[in-house]
C-alpha positions in Angstrom: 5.5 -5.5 -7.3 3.0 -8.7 -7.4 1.5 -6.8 -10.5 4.9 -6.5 -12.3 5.4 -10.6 -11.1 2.5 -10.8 -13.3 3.1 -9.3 -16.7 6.6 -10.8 -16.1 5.4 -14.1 -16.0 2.9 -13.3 -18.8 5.8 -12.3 -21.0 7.9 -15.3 -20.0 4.8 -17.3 -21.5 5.5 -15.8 -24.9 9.2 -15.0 -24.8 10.2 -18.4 -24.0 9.5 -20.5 -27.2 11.1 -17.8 -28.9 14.3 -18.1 -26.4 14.2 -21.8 -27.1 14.6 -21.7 -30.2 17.4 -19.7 -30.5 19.3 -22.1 -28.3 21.2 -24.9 -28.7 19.8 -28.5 -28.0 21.4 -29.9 -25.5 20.7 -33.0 -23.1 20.2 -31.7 -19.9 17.4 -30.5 -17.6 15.8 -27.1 -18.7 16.7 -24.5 -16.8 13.6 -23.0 -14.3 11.4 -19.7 -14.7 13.8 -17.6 -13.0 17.5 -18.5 -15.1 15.5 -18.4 -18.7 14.1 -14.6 -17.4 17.5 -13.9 -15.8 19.7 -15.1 -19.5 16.8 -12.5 -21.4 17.7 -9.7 -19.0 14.1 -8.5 -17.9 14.0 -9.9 -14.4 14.8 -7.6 -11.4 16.3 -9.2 -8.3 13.6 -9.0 -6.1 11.1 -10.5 -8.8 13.8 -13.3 -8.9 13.8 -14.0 -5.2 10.2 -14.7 -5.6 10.2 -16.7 -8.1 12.6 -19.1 -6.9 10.8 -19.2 -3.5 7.5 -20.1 -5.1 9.4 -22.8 -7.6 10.7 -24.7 -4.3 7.0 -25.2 -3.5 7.1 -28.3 -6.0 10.3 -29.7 -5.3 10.1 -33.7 -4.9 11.3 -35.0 -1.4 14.5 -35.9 -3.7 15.6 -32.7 -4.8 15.1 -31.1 -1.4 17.3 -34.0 -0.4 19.8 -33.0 -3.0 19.8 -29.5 -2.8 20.3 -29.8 1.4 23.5 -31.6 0.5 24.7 -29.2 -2.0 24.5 -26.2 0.7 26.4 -28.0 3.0 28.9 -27.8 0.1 28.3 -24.5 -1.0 26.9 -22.2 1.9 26.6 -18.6 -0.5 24.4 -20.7 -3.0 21.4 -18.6 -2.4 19.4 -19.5 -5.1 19.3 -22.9 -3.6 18.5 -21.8 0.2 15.5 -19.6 -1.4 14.1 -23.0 -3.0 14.6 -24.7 0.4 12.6 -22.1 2.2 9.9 -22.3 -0.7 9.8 -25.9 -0.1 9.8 -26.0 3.9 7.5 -22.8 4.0 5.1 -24.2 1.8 5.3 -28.0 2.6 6.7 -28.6 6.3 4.8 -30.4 8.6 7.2 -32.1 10.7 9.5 -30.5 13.5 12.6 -31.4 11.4 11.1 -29.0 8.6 10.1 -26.5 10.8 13.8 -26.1 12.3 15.4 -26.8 8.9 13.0 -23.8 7.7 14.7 -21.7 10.8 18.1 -22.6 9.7 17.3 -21.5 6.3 15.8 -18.1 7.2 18.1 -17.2 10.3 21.3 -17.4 7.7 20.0 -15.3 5.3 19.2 -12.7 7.5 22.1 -13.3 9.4 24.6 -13.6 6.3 22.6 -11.2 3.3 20.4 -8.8 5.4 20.8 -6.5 1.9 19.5 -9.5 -0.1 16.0 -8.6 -1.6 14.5 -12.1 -0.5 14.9 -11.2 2.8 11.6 -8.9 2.7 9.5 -11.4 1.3 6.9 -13.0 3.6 8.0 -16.6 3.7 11.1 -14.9 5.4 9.5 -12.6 7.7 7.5 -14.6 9.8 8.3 -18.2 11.2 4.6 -19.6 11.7 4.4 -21.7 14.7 8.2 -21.4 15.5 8.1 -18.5 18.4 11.9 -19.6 19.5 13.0 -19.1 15.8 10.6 -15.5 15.6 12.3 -14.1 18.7 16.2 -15.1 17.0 15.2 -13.4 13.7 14.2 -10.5 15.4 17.1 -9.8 17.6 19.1 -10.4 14.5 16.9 -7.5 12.7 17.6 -5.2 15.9 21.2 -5.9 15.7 21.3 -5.3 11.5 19.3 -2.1 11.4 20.8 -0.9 15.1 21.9 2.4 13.6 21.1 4.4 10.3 24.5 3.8 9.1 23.1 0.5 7.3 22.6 0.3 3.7 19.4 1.4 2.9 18.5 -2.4 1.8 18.9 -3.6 4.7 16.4 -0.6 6.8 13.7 -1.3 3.8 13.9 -4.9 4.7 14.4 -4.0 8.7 11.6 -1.5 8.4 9.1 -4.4 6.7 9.9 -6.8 9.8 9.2 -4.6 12.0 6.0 -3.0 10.4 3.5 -4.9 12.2 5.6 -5.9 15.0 7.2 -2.9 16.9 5.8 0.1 15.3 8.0 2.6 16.7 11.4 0.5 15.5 9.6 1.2 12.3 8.6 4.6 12.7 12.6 5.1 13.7 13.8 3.0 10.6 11.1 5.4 8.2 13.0 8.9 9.6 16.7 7.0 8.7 15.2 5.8 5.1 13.7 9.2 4.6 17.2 10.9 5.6 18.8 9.1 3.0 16.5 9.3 0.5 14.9 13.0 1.0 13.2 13.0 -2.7 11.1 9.7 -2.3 7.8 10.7 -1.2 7.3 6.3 -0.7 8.8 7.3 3.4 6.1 9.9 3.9 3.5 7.5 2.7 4.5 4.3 4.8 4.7 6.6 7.6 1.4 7.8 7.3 0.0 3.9 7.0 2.1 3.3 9.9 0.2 5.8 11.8 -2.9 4.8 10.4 -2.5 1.6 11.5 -1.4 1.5 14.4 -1.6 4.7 15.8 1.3 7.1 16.8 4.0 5.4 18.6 4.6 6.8 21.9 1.8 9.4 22.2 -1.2 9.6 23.8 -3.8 12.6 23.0 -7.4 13.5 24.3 -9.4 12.8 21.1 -8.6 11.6 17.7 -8.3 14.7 15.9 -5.5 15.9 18.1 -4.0 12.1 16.8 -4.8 13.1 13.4 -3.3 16.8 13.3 0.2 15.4 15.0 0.4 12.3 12.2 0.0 15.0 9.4 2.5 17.2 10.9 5.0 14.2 11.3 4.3 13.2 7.9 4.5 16.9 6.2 8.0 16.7 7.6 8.9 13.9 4.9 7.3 15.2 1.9 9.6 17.8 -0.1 7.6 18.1 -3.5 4.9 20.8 -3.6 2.5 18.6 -4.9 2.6 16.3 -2.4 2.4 18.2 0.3 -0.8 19.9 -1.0 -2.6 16.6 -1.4 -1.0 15.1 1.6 -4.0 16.3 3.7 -6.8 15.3 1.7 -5.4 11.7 1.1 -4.5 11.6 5.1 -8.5 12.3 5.6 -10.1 10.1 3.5 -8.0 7.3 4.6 -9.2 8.6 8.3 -12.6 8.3 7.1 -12.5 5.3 5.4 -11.6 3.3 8.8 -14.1 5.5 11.1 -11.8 8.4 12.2 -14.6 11.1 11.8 -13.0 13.4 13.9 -9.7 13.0 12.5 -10.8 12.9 8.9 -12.9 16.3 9.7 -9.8 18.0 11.7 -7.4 17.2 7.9 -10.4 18.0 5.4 -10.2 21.6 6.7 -6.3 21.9 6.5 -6.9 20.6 3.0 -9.5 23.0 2.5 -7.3 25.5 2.5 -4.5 24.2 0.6 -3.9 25.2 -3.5 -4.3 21.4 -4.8 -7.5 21.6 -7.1 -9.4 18.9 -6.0 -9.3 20.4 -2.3 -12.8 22.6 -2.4 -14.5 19.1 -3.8 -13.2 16.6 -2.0 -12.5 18.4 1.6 -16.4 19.8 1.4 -17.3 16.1 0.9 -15.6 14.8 3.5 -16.5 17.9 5.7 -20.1 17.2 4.9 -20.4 13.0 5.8 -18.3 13.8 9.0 -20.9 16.2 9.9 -23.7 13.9 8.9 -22.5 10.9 11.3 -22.2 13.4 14.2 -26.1 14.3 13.2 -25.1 17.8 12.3 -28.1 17.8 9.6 -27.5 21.7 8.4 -23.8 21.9 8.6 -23.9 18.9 6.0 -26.2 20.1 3.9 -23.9 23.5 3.5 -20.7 21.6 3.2 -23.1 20.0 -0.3 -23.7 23.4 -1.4 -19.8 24.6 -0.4 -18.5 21.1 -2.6 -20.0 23.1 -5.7 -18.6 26.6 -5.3 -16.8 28.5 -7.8 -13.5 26.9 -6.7 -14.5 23.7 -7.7 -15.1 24.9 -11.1 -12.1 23.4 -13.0 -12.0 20.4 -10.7 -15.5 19.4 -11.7 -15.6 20.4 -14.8 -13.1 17.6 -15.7 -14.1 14.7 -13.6 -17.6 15.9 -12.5 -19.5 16.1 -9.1 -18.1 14.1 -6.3 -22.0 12.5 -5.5 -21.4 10.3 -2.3 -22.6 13.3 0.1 -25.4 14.2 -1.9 -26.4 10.4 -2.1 -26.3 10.2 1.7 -28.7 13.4 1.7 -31.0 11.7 -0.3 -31.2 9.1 1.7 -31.8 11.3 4.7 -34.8 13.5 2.4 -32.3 15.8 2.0 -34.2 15.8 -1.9 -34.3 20.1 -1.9 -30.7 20.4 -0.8 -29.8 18.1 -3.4 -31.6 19.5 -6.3 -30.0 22.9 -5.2 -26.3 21.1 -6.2 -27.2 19.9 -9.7 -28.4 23.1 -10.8 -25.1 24.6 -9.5 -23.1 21.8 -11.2 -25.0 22.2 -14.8 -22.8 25.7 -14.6 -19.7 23.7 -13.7 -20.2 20.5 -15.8 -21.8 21.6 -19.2 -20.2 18.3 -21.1 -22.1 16.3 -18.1 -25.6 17.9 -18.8 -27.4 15.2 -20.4 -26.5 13.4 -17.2 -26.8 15.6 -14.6 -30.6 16.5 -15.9 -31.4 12.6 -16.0 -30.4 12.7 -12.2 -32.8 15.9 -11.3 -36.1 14.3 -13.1 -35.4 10.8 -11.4 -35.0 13.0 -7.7 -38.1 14.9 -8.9 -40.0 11.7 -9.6 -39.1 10.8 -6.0 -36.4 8.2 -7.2 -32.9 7.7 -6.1 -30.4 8.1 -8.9 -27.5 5.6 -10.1 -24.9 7.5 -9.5 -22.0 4.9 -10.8 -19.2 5.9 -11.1 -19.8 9.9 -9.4 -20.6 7.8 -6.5 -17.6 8.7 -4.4 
């Protein structure tokens, strides 16, 4: 999404002159970034919501004053109260702001719970308002209280409560997921959930007990073959990315034994640095040799040999194990020769190799 705010403001840079143009002058103030993207039809809702919160960040004390008066008028004027929130987010600094911010935010979730804005960050957490926090959050119990509620308002539910009370979010990721079985997105955030902070509820005696229940729970969400294939060779190397060995160890070998083609590679490699930061020297040393096998063929003969382990070897003078691999991927990799045989004479020579990009 911040991506696509991007390339839309990039277009608006080049679209607008144009847009001018072809309107008629008239005296009155130009209209901001978010009506000129609205009138050219390229601006989703929720790219709209933050731009108007982000344009209230340079509203003069006058126009705040102005556009306070007008919502007294005209309660349903959103576009106005995202401004004012923009404004008091970004600039408040006295009591009054901080409560006027509260106002602000507590009626929009209160009143359009649905409304896209309402997931934005400015409108999720009340900085040093912990009275206004705890009333925005039993207003997000009461909205999301069953799965009957539109699924804007659970997205928007399920962000509040991400980071807050993980299993209200782990409950609001099963009702998104029941109605919308076909989007993989549910399987995913649950598995960051779980990643983050853990499995709501459960206790278990080492981590790749932990790990094997969060894959299971996930599974349960994914519907499309291909996804559930990969599903275990993602879950591990996120596990071993934040220092769940055990965990990312107990998923490579499910993964291992799945159909997705990058599973022999990747799971081996994982298999093997688990195994080296337990100081099982000869166990990783195999799972180099495994990464290599004739299972791996297609998958390395596209992207080439996965070199993190085989780095980690050599730094351990592991230099004979090593070798061993590149002479089994000049089979695999013919196109990478060249390459591959540049790597062997610098090992030979006794130097580590930059492996770049192959350096995963």
């Amino acid at each position: 999404m911040r991506r696509f705010l991007v390339v839309v403001l990039s277009l608006f840079s080049f679209v607008a002159p144009i847009y001018a143009q072809r309107r008629p002058r008239v005296a009155s103030p130009s209209p901001d970034v978010s009506t000129q993207l609205s009138a050219l039809g390229i601006l989703p809702d929720d790219v709209r919501s933050i731009l108007l919160i982000y344009s209230g960040r340079n509203l003069a004390k006058s126009e705040v004053d102005k556009l306070e008066a007008d919502i007294r008028k005209t309660p349903e004027d959103i576009d106005k109260r995202l401004k004012l929130i923009g404004y008091y987010d970004w600039n408040g600094r006295s009591s009054l702001d901080r409560l006027r911010l509260r106002a602000h935010v507590l009626w929009m979730v209160e009143n359009h719970p649905e409304h896209p804005a309402v997931a934005e960050p400015s409108l999720r957490d009340l900085r040093d308002d912990p009275e206004g926090t705890a009333q925005m959050t039993e207003l997000w119990y009461k909205n999301a209280a069953t799965c009957d509620a539109s699924p804007a308002v659970l997205r928007s539910a399920e962000k509040f409560f991400f980071g807050k009370d993980p299993a209200e979010a782990e409950r609001l990721i099963y009702c998104l997921s029941e109605k919308e079985p076909n989007n993989s997105q549910w399987g995913n955030e649950l598995a960051q959930l779980y990643r983050m902070s853990g499995v709501p509820g459960q206790v278990f005696p080492n981590p790749a007990d932990r790990a094997l229940y969060a894959y299971n729970r996930v599974l349960e969400l994914l519907h499309g073959p291909a996804e559930r294939e990969a599903l275990a060779g993602d879950m591990a190397g996120a596990a071993f990315k934040i220092g769940d060995f055990e965990g990312a160890a107990a998923l490579a070998k499910i993964y291992l034994q799945s159909r997705d083609r990058n599973a022999t590679q990747k799971a081996n490699t994982i298999l093997g640095r688990a195994a080296l930061r337990s100081g099982n020297m000869s166990a990783s040393k195999q799972y180099l040799l495994d990464s290599s096998g004739p299972a791996a063929a297609r998958d390395i003969a596209t992207y080439g040999p996965m070199m993190a382990l085989a780095r980690e070897l050599l730094e351990k003078g592991e230099r004979d194990t090593v070798l061993q691999y590149l002479e089994r991927c000049l089979i695999l990799w013919p196109r990478g020769e060249n390459t591959l045989q540049n790597w062997i004479s610098d090992i030979q020579k006794g130097a580590t190799p930059n492996f770049g990009n192959f350096n995963e």
